[in-house]
C-alpha positions in Angstrom: 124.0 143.5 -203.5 125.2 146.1 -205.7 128.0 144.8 -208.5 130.5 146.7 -209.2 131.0 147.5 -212.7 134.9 147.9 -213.7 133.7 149.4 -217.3 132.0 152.8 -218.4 128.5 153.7 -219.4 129.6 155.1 -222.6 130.9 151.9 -223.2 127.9 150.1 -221.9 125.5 152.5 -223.9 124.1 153.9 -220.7 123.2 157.6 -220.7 122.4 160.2 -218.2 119.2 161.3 -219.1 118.1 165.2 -218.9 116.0 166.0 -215.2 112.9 166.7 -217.2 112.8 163.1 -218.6 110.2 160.9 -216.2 111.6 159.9 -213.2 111.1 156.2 -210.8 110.9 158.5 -208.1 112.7 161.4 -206.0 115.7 160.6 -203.2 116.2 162.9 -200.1 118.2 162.8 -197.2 116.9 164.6 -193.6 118.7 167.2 -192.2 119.2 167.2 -188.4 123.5 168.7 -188.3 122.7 171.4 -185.4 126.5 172.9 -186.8 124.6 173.9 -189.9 120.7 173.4 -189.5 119.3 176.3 -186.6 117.4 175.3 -183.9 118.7 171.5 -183.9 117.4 171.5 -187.6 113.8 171.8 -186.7 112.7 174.6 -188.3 114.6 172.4 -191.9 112.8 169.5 -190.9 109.6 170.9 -191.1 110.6 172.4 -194.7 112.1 168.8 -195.5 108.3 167.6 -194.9 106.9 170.2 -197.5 108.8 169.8 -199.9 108.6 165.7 -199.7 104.5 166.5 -200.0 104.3 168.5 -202.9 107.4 166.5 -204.9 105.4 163.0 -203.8 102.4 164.7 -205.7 103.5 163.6 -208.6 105.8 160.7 -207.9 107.6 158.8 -205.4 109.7 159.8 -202.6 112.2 157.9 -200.9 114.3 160.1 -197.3 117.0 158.2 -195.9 117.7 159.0 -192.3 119.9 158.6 -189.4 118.9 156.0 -187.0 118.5 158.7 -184.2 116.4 160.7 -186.5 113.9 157.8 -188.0 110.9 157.9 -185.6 110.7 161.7 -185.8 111.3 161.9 -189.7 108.4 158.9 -190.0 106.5 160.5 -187.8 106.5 164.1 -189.7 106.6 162.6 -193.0 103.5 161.5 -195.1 103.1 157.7 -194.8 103.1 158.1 -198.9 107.3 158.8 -198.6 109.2 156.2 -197.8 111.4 156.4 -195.2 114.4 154.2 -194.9 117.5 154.2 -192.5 120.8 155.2 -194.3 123.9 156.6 -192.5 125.6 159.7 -193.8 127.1 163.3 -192.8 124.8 165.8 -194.0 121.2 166.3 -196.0 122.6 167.1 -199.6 121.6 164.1 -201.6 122.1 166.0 -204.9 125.8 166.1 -204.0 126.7 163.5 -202.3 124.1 161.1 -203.9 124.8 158.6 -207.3 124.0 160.0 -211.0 121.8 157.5 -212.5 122.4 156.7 -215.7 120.0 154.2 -218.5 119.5 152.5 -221.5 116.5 152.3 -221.4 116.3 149.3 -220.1 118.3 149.4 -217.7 119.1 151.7 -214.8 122.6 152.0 -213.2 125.0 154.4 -210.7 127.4 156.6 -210.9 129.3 156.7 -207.5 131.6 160.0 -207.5 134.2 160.7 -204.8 132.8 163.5 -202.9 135.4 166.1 -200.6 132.9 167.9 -199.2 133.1 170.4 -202.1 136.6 171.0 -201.0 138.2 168.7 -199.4 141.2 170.4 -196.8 141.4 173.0 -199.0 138.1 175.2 -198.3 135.4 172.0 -197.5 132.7 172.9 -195.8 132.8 170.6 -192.9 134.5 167.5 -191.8 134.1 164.0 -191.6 132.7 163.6 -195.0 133.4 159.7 -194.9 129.6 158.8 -194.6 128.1 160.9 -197.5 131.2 159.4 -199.7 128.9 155.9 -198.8 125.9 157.4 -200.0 126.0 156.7 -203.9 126.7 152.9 -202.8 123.9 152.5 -200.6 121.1 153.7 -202.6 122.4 151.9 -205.0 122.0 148.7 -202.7 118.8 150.0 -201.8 117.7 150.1 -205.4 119.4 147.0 -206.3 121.2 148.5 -209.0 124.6 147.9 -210.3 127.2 150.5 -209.8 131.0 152.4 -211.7 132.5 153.5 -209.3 134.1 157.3 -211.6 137.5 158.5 -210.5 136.5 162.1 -210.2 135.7 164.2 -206.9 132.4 165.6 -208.4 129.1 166.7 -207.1 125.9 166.4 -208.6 125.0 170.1 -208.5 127.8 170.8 -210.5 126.0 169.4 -213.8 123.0 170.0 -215.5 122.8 167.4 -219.5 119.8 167.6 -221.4 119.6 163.9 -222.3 120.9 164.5 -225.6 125.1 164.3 -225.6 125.1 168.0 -224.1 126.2 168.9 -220.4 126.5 172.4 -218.8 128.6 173.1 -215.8 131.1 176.0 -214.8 134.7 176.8 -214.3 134.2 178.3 -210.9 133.6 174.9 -209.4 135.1 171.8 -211.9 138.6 173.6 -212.1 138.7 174.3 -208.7 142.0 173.1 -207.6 140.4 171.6 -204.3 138.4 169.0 -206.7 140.6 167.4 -209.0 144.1 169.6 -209.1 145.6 167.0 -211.2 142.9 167.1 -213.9 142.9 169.4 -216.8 139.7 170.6 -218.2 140.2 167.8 -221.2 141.0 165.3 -218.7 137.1 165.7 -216.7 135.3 166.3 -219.9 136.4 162.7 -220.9 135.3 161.3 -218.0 132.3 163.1 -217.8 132.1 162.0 -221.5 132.7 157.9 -220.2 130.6 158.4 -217.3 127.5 160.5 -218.7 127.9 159.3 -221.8 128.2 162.9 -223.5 129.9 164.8 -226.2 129.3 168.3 -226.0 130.3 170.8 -223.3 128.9 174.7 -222.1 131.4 175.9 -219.8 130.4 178.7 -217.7 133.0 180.5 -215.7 131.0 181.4 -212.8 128.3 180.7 -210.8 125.7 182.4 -208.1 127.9 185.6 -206.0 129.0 183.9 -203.0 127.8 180.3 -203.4 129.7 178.5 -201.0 129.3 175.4 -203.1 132.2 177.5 -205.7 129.5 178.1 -208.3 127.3 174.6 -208.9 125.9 175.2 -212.2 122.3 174.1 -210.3 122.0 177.4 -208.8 122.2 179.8 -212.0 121.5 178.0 -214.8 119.8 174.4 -215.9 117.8 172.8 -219.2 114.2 173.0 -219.1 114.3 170.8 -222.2 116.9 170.2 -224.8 117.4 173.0 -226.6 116.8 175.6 -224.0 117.9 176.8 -220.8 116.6 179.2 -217.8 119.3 182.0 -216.2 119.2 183.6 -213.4 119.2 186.9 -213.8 119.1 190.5 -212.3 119.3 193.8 -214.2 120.9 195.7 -211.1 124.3 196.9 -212.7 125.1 197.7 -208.8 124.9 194.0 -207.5 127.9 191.6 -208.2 126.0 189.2 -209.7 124.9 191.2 -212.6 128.6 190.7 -214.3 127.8 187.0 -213.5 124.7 186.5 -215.1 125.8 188.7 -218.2 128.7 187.0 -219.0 126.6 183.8 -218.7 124.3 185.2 -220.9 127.0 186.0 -223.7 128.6 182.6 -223.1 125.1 180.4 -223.4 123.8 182.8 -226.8 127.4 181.7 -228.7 127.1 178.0 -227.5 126.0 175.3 -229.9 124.4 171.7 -228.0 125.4 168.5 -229.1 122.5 168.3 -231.7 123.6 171.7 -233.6 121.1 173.8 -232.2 121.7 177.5 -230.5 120.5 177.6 -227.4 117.0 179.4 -226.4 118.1 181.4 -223.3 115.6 182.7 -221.0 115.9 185.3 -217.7 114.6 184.4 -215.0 114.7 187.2 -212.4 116.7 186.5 -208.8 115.3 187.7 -205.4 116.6 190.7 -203.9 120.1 189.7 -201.7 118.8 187.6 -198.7 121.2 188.1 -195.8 121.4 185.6 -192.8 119.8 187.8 -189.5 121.3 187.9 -186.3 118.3 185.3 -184.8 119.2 182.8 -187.6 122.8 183.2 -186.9 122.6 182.8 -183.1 120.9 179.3 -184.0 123.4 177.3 -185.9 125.8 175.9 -183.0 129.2 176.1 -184.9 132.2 173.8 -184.4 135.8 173.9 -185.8 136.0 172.6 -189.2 132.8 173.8 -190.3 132.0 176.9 -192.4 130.4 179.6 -189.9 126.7 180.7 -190.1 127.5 184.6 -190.0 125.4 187.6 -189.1 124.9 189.7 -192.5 126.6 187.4 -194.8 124.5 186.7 -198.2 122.9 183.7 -199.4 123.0 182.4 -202.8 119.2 182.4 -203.2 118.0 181.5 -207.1 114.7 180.0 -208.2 117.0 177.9 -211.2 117.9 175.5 -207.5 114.2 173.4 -208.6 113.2 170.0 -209.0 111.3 168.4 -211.9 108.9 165.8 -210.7 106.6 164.0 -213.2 104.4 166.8 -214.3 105.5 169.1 -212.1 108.1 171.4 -210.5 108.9 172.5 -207.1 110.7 175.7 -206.9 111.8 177.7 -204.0 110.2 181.0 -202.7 112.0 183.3 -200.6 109.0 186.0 -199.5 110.6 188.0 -201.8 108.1 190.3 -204.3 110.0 188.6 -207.6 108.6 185.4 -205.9 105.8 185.7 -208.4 107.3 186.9 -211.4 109.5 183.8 -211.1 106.9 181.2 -210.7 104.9 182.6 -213.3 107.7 182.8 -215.6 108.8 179.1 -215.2 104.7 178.4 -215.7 105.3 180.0 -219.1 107.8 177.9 -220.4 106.9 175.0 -218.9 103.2 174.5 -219.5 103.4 170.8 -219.6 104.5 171.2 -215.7 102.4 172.1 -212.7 105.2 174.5 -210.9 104.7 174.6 -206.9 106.3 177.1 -205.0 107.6 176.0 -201.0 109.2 179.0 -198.8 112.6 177.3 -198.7 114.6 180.3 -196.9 115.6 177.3 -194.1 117.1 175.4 -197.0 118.7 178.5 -198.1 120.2 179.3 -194.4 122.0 175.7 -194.8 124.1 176.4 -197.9 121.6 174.8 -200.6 117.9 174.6 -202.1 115.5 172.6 -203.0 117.4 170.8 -206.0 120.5 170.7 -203.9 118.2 168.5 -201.3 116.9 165.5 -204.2 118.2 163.2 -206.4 116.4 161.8 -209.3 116.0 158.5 -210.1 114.9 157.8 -214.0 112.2 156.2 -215.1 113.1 153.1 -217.4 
């Protein structure tokens, strides 16, 4: 059984430790929503299955699936990734999933509320009852004890670097949909209680039209302490170009926990990815859900990547700055082995490939 813990990790001297930092192993959950996944989610399943190879190249994965879905998600997984039978509402671990935190020793949860990145106010579907069970079961699963934070938060909506510092934005933390009676000092101490950190980089915004309102996952992230990779685009014409500038300006002035200026490095986005007629006519929409439109752009960014023990998995889009991307990441991450997966069906769901996994640390 999991324990409930009615204290802080701050208190407890647990930490969050920075994604980089070795991990036990990688959590995911399997998509199969036909309101959200095309094609009854097949053409996401098969994606699902790559990226579970290459991230279980370099450590352990666990996929929890519905009980409807378990012989064909065992049957198109590996026999390497564990697969293990876990109730929820939809595939976005990252979000809906615990924060782990350590002392080294130790490993606990974090258990956030989760709205559905919005609650009545602008989520993005309803029930949401089963992925606010998530945190709790893994953590049963992994036999570790749980704090249960009183803040609706998701986990693509912070990036730490292990060292007291954590980066977020405005766009999505203020939002009045997540904690409208919480000031900005009132969630940076209990992100300071629950994460154990001192020292906050507030972006305003995020990606142009993430649907998520801005996760900090999908524009920026650490790649180590000390330094941080940006998407980026020099097109003055494209909406995101104010975005990533300001973002810029903002991360250059900041000062981490430690002292240091940040090292801030461009990484270049795709070209604007728009969702086709043929991938529109596939998603089978019902009320209370957010519509898979004909023409409406994606929030497609390499920075949406995984660390894995040596490694990174990054998402490709067929897009010519494909390249230039994962080369660029190669450069400033020697010690990594960065794998690209094609990860538009990820994209066409409202997430990527770090939006999709949960780390679990190493202790």
């Amino acid at each position: 059984m999991s324990r409930l813990i009615h204290s802080t990790p701050r208190a407890d001297g647990y930490r969050m430790p920075g994604e980089f930092e070795p991990h036990a192993g990688i959590w995911m959950l399997w998509p199969e929503r036909p309101d959200n996944w095309r094609n009854k989610a097949l053409p996401a399943q098969k994606v699902f299955v790559k990226v579970a190879k290459a991230i279980s190249r370099f450590e352990p994965v666990t996929v929890g699936v519905l009980q409807s879905q378990y012989q064909n998600a065992r049957v198109m997984l590996p026999e390497s990734v564990r697969v293990v039978e876990i109730s929820y509402n939809d595939s976005w671990m990252r979000d809906c999933g615990p924060t782990f935190v350590s002392n080294g020793a130790e490993l606990r949860a974090v258990d956030w509320i989760f709205n559905a990145w919005g609650g009545e106010s602008g989520g993005l579907y309803a029930p949401w009852d089963q992925d606010d069970l998530v945190a709790q079961k893994v953590a049963e699963i992994e036999r570790v004890a749980r704090y249960k934070a009183p803040l609706v938060l998701e986990g693509g909506s912070i990036h730490v670097d292990g060292q007291g510092t954590l980066l977020t934005t405005r766009e999505c933390l203020l939002n009045p949909n997540r904690n409208p009676d919480k000031r900005q000092t009132d969630i940076e101490g209990l992100l300071s209680d629950y994460l154990n950190v001192e020292s906050f980089i507030w972006l305003n915004r995020g990606i142009y039209n993430d649907e998520t309102s801005g996760h900090v996952d999908n524009i920026c992230c650490f790649i180590r302490p000390g330094e941080v990779a940006l998407a980026w685009t020099d097109d003055r014409s494209d909406p995101q170009y104010e975005i990533s500038q300001e973002n810029y300006e903002i991360l250059c002035s900041a000062v981490d926990a430690r002292g240091r200026r940040l090292k801030v490095h461009k990484i270049p986005l795709p070209s604007p990815i728009y969702i086709t007629k043929e991938e529109s006519r596939g998603v089978q929409p019902v009320e209370g859900t957010l519509p898979r439109r004909e023409g409406d752009r994606l929030a497609a960014s390499y920075i949406n990547f995984v660390f894995c023990n040596g490694g990174a998995v990054v998402p490709t889009f067929g897009d010519e700055n494909d390249n230039l991307a994962l080369v660029a990441l190669q450069n400033l991450m020697p010690e990594c082995k960065i794998m690209g997966v094609y990860a538009r069906e990820i994209l066409l769901g409202g997430g990527n490939i770090h939006c999709i996994t949960q780390q679990q640390p190493k202790v």
